[in-house]
N, C-alpha and C positions, 0 to 999 in steps of 0.2 A: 504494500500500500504506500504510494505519494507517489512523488515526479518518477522517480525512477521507475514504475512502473508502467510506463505509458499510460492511452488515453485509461482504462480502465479502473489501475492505480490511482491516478489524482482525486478518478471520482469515489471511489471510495473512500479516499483522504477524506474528501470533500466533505462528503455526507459522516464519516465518522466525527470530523471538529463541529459540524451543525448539533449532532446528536450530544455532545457534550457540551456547547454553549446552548442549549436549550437546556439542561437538565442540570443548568449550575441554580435555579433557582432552587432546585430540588436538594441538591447537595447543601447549600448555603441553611435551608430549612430544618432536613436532618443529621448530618455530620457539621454544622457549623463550620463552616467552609465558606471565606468569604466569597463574593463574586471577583476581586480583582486573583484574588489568589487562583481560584478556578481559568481564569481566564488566563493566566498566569498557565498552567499546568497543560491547558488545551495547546498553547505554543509551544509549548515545550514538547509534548508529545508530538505536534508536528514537524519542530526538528529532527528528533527521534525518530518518526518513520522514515525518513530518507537517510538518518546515520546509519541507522543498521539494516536498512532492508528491511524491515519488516511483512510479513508473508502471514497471508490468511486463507488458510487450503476447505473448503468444503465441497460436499456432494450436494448435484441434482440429480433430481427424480422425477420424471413425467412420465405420463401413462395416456393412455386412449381408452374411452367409455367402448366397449364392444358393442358392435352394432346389430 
């Protein structure tokens, strides 16, 4: 996940920092966590996915209703 993964990678970055700057309100409410600190952590971990490459492997599954 990030630049280094081409188009695919970024967007997953992308939507990963959204999902965490929406849910700093949530963090702030029950771990006390402020929002700059939070926000703070969200760049951080965006550097972090292009230091180390970070890699997010799952399975899909699709099927057909028989007809």
């Amino acid at each position: 996940m990030g630049a280094w993964g081409g188009r695919i990678g970024s967007l997953m970055a992308s939507d990963l920092r959204a999902l965490y700057t929406r849910l700093a309100d949530a963090f702030q409410a029950r771990l006390g966590v402020s929002g700059e600190e939070c926000l703070d952590l969200v760049a951080e971990m965006s550097r972090e996915l292009n230091k180390y490459r970070t890699v997010n492997r799952f399975g899909v599954a699709f099927g057909r209703k028989p007809i």
